[in-house]
N, CA, C and O atoms as a Tinker XYZ file with bonds, in Angstrom:
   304  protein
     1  N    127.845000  152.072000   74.060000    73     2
     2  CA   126.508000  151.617000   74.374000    64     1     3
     3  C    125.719000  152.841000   74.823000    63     2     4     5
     4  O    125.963000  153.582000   75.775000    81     3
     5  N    124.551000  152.909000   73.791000    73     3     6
     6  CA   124.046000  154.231000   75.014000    64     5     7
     7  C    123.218000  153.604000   76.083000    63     6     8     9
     8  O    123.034000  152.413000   76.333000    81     7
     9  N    122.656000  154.930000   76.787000    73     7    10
    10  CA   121.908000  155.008000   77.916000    64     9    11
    11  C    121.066000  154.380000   78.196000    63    10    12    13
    12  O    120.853000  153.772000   79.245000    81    11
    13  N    120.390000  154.470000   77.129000    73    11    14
    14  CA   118.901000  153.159000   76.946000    64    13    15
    15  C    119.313000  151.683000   77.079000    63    14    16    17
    16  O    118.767000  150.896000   77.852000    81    15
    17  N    120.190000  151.424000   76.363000    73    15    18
    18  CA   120.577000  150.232000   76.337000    64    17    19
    19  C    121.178000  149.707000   77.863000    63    18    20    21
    20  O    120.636000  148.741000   78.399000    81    19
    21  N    122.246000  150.351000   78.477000    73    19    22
    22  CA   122.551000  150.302000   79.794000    64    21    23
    23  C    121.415000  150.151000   80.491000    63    22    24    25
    24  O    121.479000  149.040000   81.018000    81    23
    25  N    120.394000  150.691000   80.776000    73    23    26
    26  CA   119.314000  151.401000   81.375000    64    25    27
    27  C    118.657000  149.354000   80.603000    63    26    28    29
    28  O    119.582000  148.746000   81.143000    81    27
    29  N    118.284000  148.830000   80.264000    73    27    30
    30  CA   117.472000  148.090000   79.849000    64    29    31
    31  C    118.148000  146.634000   80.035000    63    30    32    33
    32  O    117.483000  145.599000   79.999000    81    31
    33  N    119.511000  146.669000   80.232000    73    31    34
    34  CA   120.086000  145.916000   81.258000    64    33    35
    35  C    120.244000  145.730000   82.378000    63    34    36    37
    36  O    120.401000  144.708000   83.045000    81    35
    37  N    120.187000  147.122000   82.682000    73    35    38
    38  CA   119.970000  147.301000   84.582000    64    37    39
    39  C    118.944000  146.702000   85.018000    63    38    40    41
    40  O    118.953000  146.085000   86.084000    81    39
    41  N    118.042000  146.790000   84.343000    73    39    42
    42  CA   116.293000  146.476000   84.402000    64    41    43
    43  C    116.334000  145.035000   84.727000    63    42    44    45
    44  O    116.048000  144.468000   85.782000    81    43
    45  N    116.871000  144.422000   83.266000    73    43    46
    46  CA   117.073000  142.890000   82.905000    64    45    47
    47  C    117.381000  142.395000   84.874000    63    46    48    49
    48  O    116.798000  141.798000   85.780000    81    47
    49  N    118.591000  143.090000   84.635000    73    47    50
    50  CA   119.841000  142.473000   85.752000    64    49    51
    51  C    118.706000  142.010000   87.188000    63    50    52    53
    52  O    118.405000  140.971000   87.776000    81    51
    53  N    118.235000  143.946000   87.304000    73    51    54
    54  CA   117.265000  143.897000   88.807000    64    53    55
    55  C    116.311000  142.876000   88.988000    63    54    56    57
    56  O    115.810000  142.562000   90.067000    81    55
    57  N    116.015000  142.225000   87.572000    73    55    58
    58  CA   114.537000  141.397000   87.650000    64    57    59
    59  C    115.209000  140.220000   88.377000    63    58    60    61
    60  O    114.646000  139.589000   89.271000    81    59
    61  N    116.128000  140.035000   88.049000    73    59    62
    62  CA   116.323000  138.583000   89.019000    64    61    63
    63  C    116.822000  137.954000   90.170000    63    62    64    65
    64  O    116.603000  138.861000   90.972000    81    63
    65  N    117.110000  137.450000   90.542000    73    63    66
    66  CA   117.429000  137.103000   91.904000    64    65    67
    67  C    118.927000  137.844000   92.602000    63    66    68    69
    68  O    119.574000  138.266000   91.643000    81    67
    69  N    119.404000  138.029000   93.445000    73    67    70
    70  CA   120.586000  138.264000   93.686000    64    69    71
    71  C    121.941000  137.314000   93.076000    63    70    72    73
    72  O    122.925000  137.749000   92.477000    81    71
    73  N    121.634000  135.905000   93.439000    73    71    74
    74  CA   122.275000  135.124000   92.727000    64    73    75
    75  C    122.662000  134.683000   91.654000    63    74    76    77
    76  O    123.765000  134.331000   91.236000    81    75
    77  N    121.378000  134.740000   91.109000    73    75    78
    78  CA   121.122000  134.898000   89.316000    64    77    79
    79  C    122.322000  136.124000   88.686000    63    78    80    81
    80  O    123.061000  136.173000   87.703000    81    79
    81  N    122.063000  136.917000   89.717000    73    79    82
    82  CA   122.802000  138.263000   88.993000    64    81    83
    83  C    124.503000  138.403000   89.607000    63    82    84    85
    84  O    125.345000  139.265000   89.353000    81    83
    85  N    124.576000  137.321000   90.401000    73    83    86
    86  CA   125.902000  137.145000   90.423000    64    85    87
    87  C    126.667000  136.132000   89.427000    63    86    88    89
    88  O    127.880000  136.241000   89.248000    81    87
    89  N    126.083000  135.381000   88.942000    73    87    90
    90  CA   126.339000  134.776000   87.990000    64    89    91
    91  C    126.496000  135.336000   86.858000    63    90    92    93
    92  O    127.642000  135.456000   86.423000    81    91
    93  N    125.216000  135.884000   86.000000    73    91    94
    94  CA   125.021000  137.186000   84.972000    64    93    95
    95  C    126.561000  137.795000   84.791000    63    94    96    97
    96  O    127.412000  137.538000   83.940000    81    95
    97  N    126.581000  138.673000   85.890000    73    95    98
    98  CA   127.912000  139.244000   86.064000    64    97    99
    99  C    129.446000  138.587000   85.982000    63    98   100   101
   100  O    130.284000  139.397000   85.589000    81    99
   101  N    129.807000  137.631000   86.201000    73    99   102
   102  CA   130.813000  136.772000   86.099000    64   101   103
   103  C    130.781000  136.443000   84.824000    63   102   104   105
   104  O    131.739000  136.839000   84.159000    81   103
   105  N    129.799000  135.714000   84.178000    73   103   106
   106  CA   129.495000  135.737000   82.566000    64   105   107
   107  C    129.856000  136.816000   82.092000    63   106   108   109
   108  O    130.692000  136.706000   81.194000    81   107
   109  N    129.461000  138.107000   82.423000    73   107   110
   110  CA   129.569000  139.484000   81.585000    64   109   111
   111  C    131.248000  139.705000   81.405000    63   110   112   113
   112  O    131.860000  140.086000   80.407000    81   111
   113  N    131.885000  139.230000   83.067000    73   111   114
   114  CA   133.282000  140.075000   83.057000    64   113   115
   115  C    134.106000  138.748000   81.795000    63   114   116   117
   116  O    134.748000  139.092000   80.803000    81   115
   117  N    133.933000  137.773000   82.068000    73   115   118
   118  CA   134.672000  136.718000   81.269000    64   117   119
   119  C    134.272000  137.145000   79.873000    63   118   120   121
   120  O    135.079000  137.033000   78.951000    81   119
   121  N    133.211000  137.568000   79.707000    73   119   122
   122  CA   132.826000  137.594000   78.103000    64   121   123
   123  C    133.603000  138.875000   77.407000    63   122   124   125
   124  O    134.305000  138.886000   76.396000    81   123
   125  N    133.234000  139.952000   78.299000    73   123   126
   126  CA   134.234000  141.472000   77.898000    64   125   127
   127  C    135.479000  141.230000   78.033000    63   126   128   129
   128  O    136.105000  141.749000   77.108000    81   127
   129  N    136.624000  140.268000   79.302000    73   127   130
   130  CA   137.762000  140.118000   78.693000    64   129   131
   131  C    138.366000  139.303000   77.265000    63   130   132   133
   132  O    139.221000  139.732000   76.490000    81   131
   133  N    137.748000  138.210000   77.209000    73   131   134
   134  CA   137.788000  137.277000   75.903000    64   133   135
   135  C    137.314000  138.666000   75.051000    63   134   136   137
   136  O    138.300000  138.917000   74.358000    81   135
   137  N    136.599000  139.373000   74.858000    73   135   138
   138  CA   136.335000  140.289000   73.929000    64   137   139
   139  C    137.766000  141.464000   73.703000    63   138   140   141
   140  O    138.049000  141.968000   72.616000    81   139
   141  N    138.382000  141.668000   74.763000    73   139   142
   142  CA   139.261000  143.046000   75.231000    64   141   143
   143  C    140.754000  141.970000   74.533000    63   142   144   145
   144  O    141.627000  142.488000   73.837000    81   143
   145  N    140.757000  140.954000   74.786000    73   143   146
   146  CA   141.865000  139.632000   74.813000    64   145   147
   147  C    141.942000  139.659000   73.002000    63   146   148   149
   148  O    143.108000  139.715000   72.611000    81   147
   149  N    140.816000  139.624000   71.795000    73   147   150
   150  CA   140.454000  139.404000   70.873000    64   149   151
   151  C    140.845000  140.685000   70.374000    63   150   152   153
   152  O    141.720000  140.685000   69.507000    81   151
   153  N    140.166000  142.245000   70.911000    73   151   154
   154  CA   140.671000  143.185000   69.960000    64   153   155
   155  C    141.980000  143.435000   70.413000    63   154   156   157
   156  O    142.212000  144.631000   70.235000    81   155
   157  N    143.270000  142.659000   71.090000    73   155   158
   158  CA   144.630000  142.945000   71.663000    64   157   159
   159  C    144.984000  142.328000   70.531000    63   158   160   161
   160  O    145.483000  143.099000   69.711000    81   159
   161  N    144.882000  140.948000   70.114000    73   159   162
   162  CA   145.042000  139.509000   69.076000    64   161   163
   163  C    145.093000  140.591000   68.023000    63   162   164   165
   164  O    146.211000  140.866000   67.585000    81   163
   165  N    143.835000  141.378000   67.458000    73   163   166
   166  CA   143.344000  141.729000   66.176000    64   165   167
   167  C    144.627000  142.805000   65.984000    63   166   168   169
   168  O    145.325000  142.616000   64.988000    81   167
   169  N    144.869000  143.570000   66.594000    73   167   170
   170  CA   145.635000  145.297000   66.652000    64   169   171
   171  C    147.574000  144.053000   66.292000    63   170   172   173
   172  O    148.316000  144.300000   65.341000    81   171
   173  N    147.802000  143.124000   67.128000    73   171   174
   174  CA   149.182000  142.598000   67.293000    64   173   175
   175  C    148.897000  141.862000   65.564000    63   174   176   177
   176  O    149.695000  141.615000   64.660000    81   175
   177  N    147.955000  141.751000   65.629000    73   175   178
   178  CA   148.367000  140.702000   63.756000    64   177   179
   179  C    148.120000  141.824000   62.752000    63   178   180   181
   180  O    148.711000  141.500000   61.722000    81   179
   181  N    147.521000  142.980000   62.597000    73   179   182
   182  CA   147.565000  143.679000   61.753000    64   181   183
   183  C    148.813000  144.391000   61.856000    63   182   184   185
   184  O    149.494000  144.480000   60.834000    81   183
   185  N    149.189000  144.872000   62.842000    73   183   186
   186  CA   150.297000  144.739000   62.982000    64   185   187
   187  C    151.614000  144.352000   62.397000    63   186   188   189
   188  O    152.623000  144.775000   61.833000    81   187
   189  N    151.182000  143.601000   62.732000    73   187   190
   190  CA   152.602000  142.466000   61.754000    64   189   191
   191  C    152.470000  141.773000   60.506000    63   190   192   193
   192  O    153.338000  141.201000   59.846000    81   191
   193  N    150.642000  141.987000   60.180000    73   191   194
   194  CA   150.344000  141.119000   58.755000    64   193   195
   195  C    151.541000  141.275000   57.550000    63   194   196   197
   196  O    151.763000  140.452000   56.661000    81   195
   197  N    152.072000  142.249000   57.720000    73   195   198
   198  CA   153.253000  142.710000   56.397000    64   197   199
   199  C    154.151000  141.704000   56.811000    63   198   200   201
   200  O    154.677000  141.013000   55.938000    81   199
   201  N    154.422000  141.500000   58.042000    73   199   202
   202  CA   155.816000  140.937000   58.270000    64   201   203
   203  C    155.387000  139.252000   57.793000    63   202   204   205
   204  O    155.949000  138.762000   56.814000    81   203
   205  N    154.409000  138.495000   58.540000    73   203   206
   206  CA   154.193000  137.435000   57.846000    64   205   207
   207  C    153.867000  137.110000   56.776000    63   206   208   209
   208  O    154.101000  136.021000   56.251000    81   207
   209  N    153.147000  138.227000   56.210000    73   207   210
   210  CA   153.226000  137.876000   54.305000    64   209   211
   211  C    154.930000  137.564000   53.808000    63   210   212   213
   212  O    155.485000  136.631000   53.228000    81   211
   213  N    155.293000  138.620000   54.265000    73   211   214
   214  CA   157.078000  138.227000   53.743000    64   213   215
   215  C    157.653000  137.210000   54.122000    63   214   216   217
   216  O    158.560000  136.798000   53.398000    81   215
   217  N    157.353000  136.511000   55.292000    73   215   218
   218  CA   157.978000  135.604000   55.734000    64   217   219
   219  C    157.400000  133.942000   55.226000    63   218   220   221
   220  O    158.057000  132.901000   55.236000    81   219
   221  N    155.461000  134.212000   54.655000    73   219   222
   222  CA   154.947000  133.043000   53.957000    64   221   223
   223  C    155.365000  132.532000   52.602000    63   222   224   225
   224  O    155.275000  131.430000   52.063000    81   223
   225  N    156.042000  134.151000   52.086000    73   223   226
   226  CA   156.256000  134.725000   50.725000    64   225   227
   227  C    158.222000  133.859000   50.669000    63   226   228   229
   228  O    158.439000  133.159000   49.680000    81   227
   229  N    159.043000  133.965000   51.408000    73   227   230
   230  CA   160.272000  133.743000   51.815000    64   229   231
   231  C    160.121000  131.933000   52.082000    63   230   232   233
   232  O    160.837000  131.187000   51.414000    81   231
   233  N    159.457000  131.547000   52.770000    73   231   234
   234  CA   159.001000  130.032000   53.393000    64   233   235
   235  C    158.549000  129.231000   51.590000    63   234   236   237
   236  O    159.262000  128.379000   51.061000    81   235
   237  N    157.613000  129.631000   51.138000    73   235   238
   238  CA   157.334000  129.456000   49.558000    64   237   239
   239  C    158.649000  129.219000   48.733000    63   238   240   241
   240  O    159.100000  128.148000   48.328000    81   239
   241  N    159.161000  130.517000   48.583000    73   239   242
   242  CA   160.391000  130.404000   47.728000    64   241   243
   243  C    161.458000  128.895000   48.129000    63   242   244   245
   244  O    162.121000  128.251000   47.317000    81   243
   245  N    161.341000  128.675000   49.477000    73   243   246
   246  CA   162.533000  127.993000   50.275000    64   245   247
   247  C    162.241000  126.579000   50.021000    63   246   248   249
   248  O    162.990000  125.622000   50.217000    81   247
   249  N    161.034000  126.583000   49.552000    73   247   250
   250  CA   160.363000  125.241000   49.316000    64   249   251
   251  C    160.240000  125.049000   48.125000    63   250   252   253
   252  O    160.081000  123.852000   47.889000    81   251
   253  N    160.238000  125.687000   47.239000    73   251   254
   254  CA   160.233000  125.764000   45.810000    64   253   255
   255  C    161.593000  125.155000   44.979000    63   254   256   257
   256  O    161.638000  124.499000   43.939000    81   255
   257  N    162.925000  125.756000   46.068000    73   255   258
   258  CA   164.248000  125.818000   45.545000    64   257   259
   259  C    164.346000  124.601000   46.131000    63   258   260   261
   260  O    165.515000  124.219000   46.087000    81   259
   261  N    163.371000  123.555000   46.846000    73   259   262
   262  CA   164.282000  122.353000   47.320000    64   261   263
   263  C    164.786000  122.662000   49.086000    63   262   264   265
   264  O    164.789000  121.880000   50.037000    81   263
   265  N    165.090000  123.781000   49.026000    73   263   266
   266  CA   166.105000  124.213000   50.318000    64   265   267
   267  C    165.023000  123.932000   51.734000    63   266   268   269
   268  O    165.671000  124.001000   52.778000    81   267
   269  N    163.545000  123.639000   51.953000    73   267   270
   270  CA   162.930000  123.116000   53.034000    64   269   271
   271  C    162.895000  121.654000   53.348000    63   270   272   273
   272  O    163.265000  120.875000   52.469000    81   271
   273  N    162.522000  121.229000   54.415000    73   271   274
   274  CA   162.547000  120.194000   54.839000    64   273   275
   275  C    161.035000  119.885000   55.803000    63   274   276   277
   276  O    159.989000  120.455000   55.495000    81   275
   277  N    161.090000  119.229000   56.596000    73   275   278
   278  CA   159.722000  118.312000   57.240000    64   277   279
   279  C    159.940000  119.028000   58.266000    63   278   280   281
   280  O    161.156000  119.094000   58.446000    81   279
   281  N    159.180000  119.785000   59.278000    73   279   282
   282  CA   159.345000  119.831000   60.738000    64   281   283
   283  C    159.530000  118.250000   61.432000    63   282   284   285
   284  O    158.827000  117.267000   61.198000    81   283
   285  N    160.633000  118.339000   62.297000    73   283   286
   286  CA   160.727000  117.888000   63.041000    64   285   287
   287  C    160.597000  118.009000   64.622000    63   286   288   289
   288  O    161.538000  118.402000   65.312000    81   287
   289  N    159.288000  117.621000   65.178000    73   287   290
   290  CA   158.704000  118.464000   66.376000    64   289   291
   291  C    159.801000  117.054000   67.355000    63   290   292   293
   292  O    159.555000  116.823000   68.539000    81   291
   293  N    160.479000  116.595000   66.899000    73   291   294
   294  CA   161.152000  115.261000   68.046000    64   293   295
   295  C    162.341000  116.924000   68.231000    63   294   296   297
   296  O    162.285000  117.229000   69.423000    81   295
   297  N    162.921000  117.554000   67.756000    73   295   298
   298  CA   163.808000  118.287000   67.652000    64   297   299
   299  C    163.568000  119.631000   68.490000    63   298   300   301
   300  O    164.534000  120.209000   68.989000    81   299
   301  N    162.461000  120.045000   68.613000    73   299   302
   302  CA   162.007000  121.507000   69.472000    64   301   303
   303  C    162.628000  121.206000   70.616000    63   302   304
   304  O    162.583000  121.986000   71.567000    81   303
């Protein structure tokens, strides 16, 4: 973010009440972790995208040959 932009939030922030801007802020931190939480998600599945292609690719075949069955979630 540059300077300006910081600088034009600060502004935003000062215009309003103390309270207002404690709120603002609580919004901001929840929104940047869900954001920080999302590029962790993005980096762990690219990641592994190879491994689950092989394994959608393996799951296909298994179902093809007959050899799958129904989940049974009574069984987890």
């Amino acid at each position: 973010m540059t300077s300006a932009a910081i600088a034009t939030i600060t502004k935003m922030l000062e215009s309003l009440p103390e309270e207002a801007q404690e709120r603002v802020l609580e919004h901001l931190r929840e929104y940047i972790q869900d954001l920080q939480d999302d590029l962790i998600w993005d980096a762990l599945f690219k990641r592994t995208q190879d491994q689950l292609v092989a394994v959608a690719r393996w799951a296909r075949a298994e179902i093809a040959m007959g050899r799958a069955e129904p989940m049974d979630f009574e069984r987890l």
